[in-house]
TORVORO-732772 format. One record per residue (C-alpha): residue in three letters; x negated, y negated, z negated. Coordinates in nm, 2 decimals, padded with zeros to 4 digits. Example, Ala and Ser with C-alpha at 12.3 -4.5 7.8 and 13.67 -1.06 7.14 Angstrom:
# TORVORO-732772
+--------+--------+--------+--------+
! residu !     xx !     yy !     zz !
+--------+--------+--------+--------+
!    ALA ! -01.23 !  00.45 ! -00.78 !
!    SER ! -01.37 !  00.11 ! -00.71 !
+--------+--------+--------+--------+
# end
This chain:
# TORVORO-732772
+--------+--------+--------+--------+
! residu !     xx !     yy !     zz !
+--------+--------+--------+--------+
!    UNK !  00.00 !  00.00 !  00.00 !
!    UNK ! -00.29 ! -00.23 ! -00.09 !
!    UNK ! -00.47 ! -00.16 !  00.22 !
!    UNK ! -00.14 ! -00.23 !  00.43 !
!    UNK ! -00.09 ! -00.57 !  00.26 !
!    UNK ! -00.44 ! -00.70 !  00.32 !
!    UNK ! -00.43 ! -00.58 !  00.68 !
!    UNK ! -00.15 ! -00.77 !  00.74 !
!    UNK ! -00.29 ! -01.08 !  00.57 !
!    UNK ! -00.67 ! -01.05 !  00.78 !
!    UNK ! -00.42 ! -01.07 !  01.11 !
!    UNK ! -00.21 ! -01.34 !  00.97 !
!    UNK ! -00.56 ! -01.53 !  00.88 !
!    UNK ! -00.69 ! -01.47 !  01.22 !
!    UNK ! -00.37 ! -01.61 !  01.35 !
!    UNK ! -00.38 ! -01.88 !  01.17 !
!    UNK ! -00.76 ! -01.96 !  01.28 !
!    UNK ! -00.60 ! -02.07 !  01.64 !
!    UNK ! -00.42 ! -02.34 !  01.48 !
!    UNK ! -00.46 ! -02.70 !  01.33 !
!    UNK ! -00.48 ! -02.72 !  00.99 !
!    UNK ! -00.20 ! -03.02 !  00.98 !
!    UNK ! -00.01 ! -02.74 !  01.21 !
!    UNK ! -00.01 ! -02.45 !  00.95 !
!    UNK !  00.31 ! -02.44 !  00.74 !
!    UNK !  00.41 ! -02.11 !  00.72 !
!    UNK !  00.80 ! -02.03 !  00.75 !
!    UNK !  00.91 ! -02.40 !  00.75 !
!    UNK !  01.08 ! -02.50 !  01.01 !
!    UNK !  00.97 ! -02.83 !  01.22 !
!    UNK !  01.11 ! -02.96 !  01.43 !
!    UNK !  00.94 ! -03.24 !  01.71 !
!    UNK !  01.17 ! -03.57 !  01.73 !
!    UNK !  01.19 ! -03.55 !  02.12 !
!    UNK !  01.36 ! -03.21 !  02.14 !
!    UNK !  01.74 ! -03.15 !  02.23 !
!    UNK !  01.98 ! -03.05 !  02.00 !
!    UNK !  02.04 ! -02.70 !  02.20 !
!    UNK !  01.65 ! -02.63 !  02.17 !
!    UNK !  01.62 ! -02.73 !  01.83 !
!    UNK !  01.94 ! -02.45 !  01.75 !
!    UNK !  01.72 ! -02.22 !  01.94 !
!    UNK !  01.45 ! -02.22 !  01.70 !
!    UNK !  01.63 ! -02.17 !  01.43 !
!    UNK !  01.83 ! -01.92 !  01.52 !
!    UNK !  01.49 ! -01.73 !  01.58 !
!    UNK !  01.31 ! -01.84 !  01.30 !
!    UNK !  01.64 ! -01.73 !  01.10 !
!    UNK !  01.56 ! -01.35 !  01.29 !
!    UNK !  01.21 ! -01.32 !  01.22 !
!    UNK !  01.25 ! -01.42 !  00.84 !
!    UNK !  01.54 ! -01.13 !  00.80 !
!    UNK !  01.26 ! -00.89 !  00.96 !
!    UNK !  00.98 ! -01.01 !  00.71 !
!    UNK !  00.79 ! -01.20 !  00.97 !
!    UNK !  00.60 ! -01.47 !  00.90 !
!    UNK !  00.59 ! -01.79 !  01.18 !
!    UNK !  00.48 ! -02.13 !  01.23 !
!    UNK !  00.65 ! -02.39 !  01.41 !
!    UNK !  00.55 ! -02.69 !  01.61 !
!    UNK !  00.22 ! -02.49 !  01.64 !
!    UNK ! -00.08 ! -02.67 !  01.76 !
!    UNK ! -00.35 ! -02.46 !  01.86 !
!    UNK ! -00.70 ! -02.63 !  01.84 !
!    UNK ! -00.78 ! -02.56 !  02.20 !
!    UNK ! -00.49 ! -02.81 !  02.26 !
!    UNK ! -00.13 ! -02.73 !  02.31 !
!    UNK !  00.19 ! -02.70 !  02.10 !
!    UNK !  00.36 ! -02.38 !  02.07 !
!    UNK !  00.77 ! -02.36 !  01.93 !
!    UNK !  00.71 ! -02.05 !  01.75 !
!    UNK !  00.40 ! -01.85 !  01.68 !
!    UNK !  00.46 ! -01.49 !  01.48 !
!    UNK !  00.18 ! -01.49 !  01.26 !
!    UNK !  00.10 ! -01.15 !  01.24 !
!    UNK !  00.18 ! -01.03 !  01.55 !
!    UNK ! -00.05 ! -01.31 !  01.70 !
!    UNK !  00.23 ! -01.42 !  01.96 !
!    UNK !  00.39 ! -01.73 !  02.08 !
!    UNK !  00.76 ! -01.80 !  02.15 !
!    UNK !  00.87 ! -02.10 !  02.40 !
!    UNK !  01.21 ! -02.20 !  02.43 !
!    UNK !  01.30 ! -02.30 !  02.75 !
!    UNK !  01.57 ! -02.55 !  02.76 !
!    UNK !  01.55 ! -02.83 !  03.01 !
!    UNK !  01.17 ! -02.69 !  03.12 !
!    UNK !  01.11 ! -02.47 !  03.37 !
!    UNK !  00.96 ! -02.18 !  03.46 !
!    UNK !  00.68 ! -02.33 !  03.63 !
!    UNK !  00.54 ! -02.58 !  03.35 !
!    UNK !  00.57 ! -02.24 !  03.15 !
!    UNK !  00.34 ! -02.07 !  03.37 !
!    UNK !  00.10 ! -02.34 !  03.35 !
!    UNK !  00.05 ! -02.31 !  02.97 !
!    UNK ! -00.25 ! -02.19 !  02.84 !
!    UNK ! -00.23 ! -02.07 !  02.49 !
!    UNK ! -00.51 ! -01.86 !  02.34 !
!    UNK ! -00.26 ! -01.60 !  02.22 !
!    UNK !  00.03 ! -01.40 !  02.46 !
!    UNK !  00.30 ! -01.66 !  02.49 !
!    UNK !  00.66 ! -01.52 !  02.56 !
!    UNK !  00.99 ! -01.76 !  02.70 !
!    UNK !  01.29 ! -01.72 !  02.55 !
!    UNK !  01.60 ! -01.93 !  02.70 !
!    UNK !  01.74 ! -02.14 !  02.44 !
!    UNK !  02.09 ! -01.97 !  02.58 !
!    UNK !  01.96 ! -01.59 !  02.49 !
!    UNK !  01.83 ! -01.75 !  02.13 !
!    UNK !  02.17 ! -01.59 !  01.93 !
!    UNK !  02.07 ! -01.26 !  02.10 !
!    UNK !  01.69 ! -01.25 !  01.98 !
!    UNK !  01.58 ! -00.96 !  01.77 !
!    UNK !  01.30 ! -01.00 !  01.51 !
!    UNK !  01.31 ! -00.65 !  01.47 !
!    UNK !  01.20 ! -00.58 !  01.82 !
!    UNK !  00.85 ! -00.72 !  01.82 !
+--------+--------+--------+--------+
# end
C-alpha cells in the first residue's frame, strides 16, 4: 500500500515539474476571465468526474515551455482541452510537453473519469 501511494505521488511530482509554480493548485478549479460560460461549465463538469474517480488535476495549467492547458490529470501526465468556439486546427497546432486530448465542451456531461 505504501509503495502504491508514493508511486502515485513521484508521477504526480513529475507532473507537476511541467508546470509554473503560480500554475500549480491542485484540485481547484480556475477559471481564465476570457472564457465562455459554456466552456467554463465544461471544466467543471470534468473536474467534478475526475474528483469522484480520485484523480488529482490542475486547471488553467501553464506549462514552463509556454502554453496554458484547461485541465491537466496529474497522475496520469495528460492534458484536457475543451473546444468551444476553437477549432480543430489551432488544437493541432498546440505543443504541450505532455499528450493533450480535445474534449468538445458539448460531450463535457458525457466525460468519464473512470475511463483514463
Amino acid at each position: 500500500m505504501a509503495r502504491r501511494i508514493r508511486n502515485r505521488q513521484k508521477r504526480i511530482n513529475d507532473t507537476l515539474r511541467f508546470l509554473k509554480i503560480h500554475s500549480r493548485y491542485v484540485n481547484h478549479i480556475r477559471l481564465h476571465r476570457s472564457t465562455t460560460p459554456e466552456h467554463m461549465d465544461a471544466i467543471c463538469k470534468i473536474c467534478i468526474e475526475l474528483r469522484k474517480h480520485d484523480k488529482d488535476f490542475v486547471t488553467e495549467a501553464e506549462f514552463i515551455t509556454g502554453g496554458r492547458a484547461d485541465i491537466v490529470v496529474l497522475e496520469d501526465s495528460i492534458a484536457f482541452e475543451v473546444l468551444h468556439t476553437e477549432t480543430t486546427d489551432r488544437f493541432d497546432n498546440k505543443n504541450y510537453p505532455i499528450p493533450t486530448y480535445p474534449v468538445l465542451s458539448k460531450d463535457a456531461k458525457n466525460f468519464r473519469g473512470d475511463k483514463l
